[in-house]
Kinemage of the C-alpha trace (Angstrom):
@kinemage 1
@onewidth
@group {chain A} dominant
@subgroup {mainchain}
@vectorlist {calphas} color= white
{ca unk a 1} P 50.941 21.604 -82.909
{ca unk a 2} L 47.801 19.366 -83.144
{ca unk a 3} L 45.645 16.627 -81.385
{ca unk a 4} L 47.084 14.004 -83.741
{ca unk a 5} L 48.761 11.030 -81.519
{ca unk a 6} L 53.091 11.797 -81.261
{ca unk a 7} L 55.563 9.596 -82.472
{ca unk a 8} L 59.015 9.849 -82.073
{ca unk a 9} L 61.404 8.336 -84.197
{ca unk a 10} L 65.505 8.256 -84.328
{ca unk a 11} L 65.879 10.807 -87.358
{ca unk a 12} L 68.500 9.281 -88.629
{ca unk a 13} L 67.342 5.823 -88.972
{ca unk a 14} L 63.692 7.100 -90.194
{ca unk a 15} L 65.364 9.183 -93.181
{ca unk a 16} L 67.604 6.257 -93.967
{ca unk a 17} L 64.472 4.046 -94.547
{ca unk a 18} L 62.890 6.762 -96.269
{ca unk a 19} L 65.866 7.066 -98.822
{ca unk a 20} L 65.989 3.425 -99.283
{ca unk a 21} L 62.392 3.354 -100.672
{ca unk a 22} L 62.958 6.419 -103.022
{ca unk a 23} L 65.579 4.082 -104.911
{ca unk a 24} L 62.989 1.120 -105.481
{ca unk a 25} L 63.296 -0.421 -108.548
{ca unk a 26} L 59.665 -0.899 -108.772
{ca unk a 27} L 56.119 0.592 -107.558
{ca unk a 28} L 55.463 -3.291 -105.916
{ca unk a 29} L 58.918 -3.155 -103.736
{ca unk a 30} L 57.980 0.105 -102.672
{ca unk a 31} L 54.723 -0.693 -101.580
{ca unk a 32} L 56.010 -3.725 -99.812
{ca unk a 33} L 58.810 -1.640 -97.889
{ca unk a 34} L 55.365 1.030 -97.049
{ca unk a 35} L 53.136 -1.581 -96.236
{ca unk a 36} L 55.906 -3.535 -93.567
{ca unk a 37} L 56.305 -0.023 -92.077
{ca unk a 38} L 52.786 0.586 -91.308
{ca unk a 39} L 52.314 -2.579 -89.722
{ca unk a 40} L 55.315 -1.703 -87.375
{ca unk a 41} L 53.378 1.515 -86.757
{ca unk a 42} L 50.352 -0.266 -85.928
{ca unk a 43} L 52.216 -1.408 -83.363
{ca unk a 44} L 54.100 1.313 -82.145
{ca unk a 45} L 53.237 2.767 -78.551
{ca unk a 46} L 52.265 6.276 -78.744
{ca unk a 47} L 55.697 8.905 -78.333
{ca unk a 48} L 58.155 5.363 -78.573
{ca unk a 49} L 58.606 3.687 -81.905
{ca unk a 50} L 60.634 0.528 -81.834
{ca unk a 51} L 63.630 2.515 -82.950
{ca unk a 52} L 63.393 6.191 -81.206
{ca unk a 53} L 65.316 5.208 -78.078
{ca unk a 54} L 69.021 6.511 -79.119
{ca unk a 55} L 70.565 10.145 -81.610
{ca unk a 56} L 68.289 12.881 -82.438
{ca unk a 57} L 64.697 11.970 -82.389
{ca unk a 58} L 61.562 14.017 -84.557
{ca unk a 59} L 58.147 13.759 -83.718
{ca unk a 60} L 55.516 13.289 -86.351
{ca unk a 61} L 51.863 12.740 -85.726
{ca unk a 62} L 50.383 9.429 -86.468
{ca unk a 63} L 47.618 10.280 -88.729
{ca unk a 64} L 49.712 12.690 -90.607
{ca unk a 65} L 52.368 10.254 -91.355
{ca unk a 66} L 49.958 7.571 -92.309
{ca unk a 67} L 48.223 9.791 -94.685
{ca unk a 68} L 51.989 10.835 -96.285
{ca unk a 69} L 52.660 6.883 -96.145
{ca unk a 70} L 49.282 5.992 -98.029
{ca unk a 71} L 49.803 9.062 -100.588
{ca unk a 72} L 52.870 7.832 -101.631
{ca unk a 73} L 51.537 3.888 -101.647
{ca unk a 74} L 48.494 5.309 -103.952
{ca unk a 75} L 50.934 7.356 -106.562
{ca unk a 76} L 50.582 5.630 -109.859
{ca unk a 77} L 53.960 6.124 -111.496
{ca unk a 78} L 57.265 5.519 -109.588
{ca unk a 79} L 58.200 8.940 -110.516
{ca unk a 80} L 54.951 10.349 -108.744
{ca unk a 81} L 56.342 8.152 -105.289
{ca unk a 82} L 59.774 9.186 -105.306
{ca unk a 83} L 58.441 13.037 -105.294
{ca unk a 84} L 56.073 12.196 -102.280
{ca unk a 85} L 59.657 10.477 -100.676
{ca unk a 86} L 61.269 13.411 -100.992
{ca unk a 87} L 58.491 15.763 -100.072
{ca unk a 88} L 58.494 13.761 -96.846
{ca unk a 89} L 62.207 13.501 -96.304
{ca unk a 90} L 62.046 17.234 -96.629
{ca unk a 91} L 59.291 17.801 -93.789
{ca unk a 92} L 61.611 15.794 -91.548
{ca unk a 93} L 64.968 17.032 -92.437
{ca unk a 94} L 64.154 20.663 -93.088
{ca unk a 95} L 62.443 23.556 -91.112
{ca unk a 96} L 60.896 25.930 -93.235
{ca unk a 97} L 58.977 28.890 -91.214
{ca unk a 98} L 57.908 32.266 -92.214
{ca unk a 99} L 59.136 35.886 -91.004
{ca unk a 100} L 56.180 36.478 -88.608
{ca unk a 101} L 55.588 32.741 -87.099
{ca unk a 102} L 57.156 29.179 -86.204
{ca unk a 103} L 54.954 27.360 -88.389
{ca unk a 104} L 56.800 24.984 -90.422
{ca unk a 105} L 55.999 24.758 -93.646
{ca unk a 106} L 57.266 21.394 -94.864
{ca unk a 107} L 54.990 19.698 -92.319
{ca unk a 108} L 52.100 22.625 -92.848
{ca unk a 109} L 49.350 18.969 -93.188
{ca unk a 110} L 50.161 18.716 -89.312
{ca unk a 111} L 48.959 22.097 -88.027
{ca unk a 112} L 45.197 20.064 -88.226
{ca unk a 113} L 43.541 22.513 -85.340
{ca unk a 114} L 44.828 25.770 -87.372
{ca unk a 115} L 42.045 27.759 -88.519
{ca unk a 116} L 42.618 29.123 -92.429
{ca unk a 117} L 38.487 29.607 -92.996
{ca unk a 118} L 36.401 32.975 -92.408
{ca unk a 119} L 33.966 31.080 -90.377
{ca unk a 120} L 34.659 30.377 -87.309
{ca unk a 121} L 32.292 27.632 -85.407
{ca unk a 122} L 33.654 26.399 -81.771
{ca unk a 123} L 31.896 24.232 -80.163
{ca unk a 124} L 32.949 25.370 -76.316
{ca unk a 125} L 35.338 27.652 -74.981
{ca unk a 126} L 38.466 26.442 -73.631
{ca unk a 127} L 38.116 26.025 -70.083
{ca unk a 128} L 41.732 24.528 -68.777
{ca unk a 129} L 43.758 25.630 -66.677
{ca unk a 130} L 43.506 29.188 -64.963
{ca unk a 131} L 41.018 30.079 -67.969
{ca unk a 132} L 37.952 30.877 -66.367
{ca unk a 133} L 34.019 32.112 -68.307
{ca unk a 134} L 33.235 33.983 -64.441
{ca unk a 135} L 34.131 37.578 -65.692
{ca unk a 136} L 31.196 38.561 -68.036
{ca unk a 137} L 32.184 39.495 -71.649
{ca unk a 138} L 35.494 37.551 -71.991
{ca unk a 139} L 36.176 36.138 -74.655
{ca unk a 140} L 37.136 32.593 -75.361
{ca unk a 141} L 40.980 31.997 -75.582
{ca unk a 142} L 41.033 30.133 -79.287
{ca unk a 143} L 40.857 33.453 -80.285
{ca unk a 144} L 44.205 34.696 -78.748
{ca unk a 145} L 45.616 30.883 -79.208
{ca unk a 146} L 44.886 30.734 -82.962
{ca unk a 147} L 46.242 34.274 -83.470
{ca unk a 148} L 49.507 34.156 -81.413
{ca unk a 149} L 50.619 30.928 -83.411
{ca unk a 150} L 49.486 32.195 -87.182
{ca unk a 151} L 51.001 36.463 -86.369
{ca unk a 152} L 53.461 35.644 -83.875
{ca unk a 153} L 57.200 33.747 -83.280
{ca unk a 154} L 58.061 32.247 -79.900
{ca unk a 155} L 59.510 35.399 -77.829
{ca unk a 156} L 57.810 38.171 -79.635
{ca unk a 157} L 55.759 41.151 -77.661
{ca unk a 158} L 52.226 40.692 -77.761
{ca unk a 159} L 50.084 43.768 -76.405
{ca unk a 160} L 45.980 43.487 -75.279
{ca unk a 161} L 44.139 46.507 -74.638
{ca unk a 162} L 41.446 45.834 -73.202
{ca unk a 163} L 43.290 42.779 -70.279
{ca unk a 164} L 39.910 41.832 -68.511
{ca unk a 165} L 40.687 38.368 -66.844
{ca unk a 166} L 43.693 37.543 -68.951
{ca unk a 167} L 42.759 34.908 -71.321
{ca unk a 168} L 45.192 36.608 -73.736
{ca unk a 169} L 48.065 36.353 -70.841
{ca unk a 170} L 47.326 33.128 -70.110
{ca unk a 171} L 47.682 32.120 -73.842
{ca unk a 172} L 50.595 34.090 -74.467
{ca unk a 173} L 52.422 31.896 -71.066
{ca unk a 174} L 51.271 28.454 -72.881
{ca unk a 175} L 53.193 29.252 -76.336
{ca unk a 176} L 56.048 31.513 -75.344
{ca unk a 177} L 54.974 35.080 -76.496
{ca unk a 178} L 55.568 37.274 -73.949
{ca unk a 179} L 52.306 39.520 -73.311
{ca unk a 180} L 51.268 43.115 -71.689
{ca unk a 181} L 47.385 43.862 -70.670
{ca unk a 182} L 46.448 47.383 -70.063
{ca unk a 183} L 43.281 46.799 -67.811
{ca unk a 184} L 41.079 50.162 -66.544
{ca unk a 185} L 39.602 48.381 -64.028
{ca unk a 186} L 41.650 48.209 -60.409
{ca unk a 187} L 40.275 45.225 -59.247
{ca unk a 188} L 40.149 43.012 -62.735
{ca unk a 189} L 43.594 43.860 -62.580
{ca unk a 190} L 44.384 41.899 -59.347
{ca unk a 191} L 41.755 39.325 -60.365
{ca unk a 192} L 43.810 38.528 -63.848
{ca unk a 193} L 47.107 39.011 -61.999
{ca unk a 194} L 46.101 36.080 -59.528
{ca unk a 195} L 44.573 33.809 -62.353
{ca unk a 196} L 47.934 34.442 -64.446
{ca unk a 197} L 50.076 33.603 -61.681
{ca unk a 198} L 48.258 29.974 -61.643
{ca unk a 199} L 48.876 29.412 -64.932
{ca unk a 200} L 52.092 27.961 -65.285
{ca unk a 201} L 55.123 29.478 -66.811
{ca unk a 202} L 57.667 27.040 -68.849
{ca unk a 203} L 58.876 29.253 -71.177
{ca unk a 204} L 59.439 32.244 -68.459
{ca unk a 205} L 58.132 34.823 -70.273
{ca unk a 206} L 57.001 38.330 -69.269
{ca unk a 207} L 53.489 38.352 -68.534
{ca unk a 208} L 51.589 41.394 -66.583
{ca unk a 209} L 48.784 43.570 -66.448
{ca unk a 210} L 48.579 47.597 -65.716
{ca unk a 211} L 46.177 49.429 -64.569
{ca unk a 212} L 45.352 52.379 -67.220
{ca unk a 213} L 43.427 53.576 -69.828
{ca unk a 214} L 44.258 52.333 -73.090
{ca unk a 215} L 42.769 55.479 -74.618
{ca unk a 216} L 45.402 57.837 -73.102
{ca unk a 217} L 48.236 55.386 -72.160
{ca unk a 218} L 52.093 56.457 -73.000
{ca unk a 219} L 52.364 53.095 -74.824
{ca unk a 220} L 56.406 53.751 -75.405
{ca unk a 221} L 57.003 54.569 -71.766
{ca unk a 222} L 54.784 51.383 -70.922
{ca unk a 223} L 57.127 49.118 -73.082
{ca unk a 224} L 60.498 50.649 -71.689
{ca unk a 225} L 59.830 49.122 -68.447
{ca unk a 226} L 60.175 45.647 -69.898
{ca unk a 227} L 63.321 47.154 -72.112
{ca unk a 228} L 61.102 47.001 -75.506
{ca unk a 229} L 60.364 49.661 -77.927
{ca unk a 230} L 57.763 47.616 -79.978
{ca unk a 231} L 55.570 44.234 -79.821
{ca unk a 232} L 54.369 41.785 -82.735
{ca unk a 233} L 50.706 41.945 -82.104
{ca unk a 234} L 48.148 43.343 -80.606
{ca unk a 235} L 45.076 42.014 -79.475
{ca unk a 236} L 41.681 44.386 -78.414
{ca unk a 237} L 38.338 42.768 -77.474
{ca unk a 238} L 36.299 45.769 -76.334
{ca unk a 239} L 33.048 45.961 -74.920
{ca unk a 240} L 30.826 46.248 -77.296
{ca unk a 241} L 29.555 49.325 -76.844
{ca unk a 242} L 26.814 49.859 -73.864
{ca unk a 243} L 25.622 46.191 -73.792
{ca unk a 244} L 27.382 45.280 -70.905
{ca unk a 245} L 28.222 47.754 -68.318
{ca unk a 246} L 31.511 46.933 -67.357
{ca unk a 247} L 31.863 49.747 -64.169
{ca unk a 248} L 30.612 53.432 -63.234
{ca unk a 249} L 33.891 54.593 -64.991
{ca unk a 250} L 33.105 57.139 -67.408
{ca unk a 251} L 36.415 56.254 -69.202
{ca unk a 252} L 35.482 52.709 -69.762
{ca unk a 253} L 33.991 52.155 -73.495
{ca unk a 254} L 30.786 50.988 -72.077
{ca unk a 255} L 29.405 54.165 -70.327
{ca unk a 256} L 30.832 55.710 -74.145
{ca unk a 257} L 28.086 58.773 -74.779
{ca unk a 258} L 27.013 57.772 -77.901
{ca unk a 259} L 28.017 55.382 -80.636
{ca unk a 260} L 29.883 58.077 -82.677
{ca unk a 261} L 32.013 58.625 -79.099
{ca unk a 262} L 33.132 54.686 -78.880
{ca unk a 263} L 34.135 54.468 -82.237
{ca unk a 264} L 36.309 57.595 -82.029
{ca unk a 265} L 37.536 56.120 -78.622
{ca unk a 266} L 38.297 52.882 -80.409
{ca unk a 267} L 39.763 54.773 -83.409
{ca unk a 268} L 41.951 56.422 -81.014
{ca unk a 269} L 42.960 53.495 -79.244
{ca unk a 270} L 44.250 51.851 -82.422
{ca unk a 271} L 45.887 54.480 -83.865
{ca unk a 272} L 48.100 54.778 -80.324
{ca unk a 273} L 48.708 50.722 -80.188
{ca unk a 274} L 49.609 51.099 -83.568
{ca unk a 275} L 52.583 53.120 -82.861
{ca unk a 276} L 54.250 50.750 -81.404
{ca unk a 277} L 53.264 47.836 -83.611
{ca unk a 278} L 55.767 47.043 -86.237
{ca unk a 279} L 55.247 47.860 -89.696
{ca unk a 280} L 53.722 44.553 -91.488
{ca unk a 281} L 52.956 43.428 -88.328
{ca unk a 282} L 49.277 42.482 -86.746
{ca unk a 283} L 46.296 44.457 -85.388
{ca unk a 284} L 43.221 42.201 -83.917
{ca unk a 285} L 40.150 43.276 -83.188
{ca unk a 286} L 36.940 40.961 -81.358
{ca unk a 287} L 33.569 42.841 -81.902
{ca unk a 288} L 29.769 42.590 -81.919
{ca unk a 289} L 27.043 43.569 -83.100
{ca unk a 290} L 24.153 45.392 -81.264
{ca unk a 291} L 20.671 45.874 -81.190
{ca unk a 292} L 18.725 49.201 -80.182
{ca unk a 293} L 15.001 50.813 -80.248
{ca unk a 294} L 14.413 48.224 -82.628
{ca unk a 295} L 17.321 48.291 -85.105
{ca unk a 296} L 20.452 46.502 -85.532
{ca unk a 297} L 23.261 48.354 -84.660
{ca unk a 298} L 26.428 47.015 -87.384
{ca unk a 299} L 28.855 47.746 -84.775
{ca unk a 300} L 31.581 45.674 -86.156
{ca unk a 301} L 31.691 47.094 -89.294
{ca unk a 302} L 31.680 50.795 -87.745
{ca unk a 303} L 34.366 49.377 -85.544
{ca unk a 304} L 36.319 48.484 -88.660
{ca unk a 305} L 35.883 51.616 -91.124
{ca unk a 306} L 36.915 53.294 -87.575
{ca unk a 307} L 40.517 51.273 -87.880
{ca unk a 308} L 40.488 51.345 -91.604
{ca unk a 309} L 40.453 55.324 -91.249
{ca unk a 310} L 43.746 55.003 -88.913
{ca unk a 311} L 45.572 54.008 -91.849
{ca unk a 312} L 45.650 50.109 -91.156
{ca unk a 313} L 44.919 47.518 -94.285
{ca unk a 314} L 42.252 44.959 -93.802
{ca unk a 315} L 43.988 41.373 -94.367
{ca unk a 316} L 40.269 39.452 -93.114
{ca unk a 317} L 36.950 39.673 -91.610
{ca unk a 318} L 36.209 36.282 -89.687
{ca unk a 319} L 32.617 35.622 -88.614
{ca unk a 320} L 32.357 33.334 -85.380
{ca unk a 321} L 29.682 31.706 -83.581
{ca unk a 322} L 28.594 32.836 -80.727
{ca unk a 323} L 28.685 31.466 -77.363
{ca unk a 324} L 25.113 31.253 -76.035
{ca unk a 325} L 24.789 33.221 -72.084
{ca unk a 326} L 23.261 31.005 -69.924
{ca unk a 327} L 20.622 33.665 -69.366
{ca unk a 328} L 19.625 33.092 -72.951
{ca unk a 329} L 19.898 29.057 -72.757
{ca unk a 330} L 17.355 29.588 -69.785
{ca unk a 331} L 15.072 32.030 -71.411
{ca unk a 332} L 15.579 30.143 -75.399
{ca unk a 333} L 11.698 30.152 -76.518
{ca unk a 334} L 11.406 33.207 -74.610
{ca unk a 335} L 13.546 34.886 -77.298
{ca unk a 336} L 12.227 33.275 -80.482
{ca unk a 337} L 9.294 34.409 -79.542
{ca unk a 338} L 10.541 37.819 -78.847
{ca unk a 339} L 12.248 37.287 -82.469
{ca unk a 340} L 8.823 36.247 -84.265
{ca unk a 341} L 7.218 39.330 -82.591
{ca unk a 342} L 9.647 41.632 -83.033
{ca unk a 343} L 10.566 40.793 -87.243
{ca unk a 344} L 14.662 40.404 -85.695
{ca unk a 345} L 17.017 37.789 -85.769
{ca unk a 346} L 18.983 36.181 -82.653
{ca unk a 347} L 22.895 37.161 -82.635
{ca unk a 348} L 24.296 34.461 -82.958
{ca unk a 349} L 27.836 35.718 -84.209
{ca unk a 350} L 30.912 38.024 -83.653
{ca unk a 351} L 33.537 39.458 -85.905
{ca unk a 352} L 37.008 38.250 -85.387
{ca unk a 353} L 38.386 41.802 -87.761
{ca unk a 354} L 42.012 41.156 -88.869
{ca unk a 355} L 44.070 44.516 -89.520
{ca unk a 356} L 47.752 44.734 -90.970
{ca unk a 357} L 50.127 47.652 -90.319
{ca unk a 358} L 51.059 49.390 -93.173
């Protein structure tokens, strides 16, 4: 859920000491009972409070509970306390979630490393595991992590287009969402395969890549092998355009003829995804920018009127840093020069386009 240090507690006993404080007679004996408990917490080994060891345990981070613990300490009527109490004894007793995710509600404060801003600035990619920055132009899996846990429940389909190494797969494995790649490339194919087969698997889900083109794919026949006729998401980082040549392929996006001939191919591609999305359901889309003969290309925004004309509704537009090559880190005041000469700026961003199924 969060980097926050785990506690476990006995349920039970926890809510019992919770309800005790509620019916304080005064502010100053509730304030002593807080105070006495978050010196035993002080204590407390990380994952094993003094009283966790026997009945049904719940696990509560340690800086969220401390900041629920010093809200309730600060309230300045009695009233005011016994409604933080009960707030509390709510996030512990109850499990409130949405139709589209397993976030829980009542304890929304612990969900610290969720992102709910349009900006987007990460300091490094996520490089654990099987996730690996060798292919050239993946991109970095917050992207699929953050999205799977705000669009998607544990179980749910969860379709990429556009597969390259399998940082969506790998995701999906981590937090239970089963996941299909479509990959045009024979040999990524085997390379993701063979990085996704590292990764392990606790949840057993469905994970796997096919080779095909995502522009012309039989999307319902592709989700009757796995005995599905829809998914929850889908996920499409294209190339952007020609900036990286991807293969010789003249189906792959990147050998596209012209600009107006991607964005119909990526039009085309979202409309057939789409069919097999459900309604109210999630359409994500990574894109860039580009620069050409001296003039900036706004790819991301074409890319987005493109989906926009396939009937979709735009729910957000996230801008996100972007992850310096190491061709540019060796070659940095060899572009701001080219920048001062040249009246341009440096991209140092990406569009993270957010898209809901009508």
């Amino acid at each position: 859920m969060s980097t926050d240090e785990p506690l476990r507690f006995n349920a039970v006993s926890l809510l019992e000491r919770l309800s005790q404080w509620k019916e304080s007679e005064s502010l100053a004996l509730l304030r002593q009972g807080l105070a006495a408990f978050k010196a035993e917490l002080a204590l407390a080994v990380s994952s094993c409070p003094a009283d966790a060891s026997d009945g049904a345990s719940v696990e509560l981070g340690r800086r969220y509970l401390e900041r629920e613990l010093d809200q309730i300490a600060a309230a300045l009527t009695l009233e005011r306390a016994r409604y933080y109490l009960e707030r509390l004894i709510r996030a512990i007793s109850e499990v409130r979630t949405g139709a589209i995710n397993d976030i829980n509600l009542n304890r929304w404060k612990e969900y610290e490393d969720l992102l709910t801003d349009s900006l987007w600035l990460i300091d490094r990619r996520d490089d654990s595991g099987a996730h690996t920055a060798g292919y050239w132009g993946n991109f970095i899996p917050q992207i699929p992590n953050q999205m799977m846990r705000r669009y998607t429940k544990k179980g749910d389909w969860v379709l990429d287009t556009f597969a390259g190494s399998g940082t969506t797969l790998i995701e999906g494995q981590r937090l239970g969402r089963n996941t299909l790649g479509i990959e045009l490339q024979a040999r990524m194919v085997a390379y993701a395969k063979g990085l996704i087969e590292v990764e392990p698997n606790p949840h057993k889900v469905v994970r796997d890549v096919v080779q095909g083109n995502s522009a012309t794919l039989d999307y319902h026949e592709l989700l009757a092998r796995y005995g599905q006729r829809s998914v929850q998401l889908v996920i499409m980082h294209p190339p952007y355009f020609d900036i990286i040549p991807f293969s010789d392929d003249p189906d792959d996006l990147s050998n596209a003829a012209s600009v107006d001939h991607f964005l119909t191919l990526m039009g085309t591609i979202a409309e057939r995804a789409g069919e097999v999305l459900d309604r109210g359901r999630y359409l994500v889309v990574v894109i860039g920018d580009k620069y050409t003969r001296g003039e900036w290309v706004p790819l991301g925004f074409q890319v987005m009127n493109a989906i926009l004309d396939k009937g979709f509704a735009l729910k957000s537009i996230i801008v996100k840093n972007f992850e310096t090559t190491t061709a540019k880190r060796e070659q940095k005041e060899l572009w701001r020069y080219r920048a001062l000469v040249g009246g341009f700026y440096i991209f140092k961003h990406e569009y993270i386009l957010l898209f809901k199924k009508r």
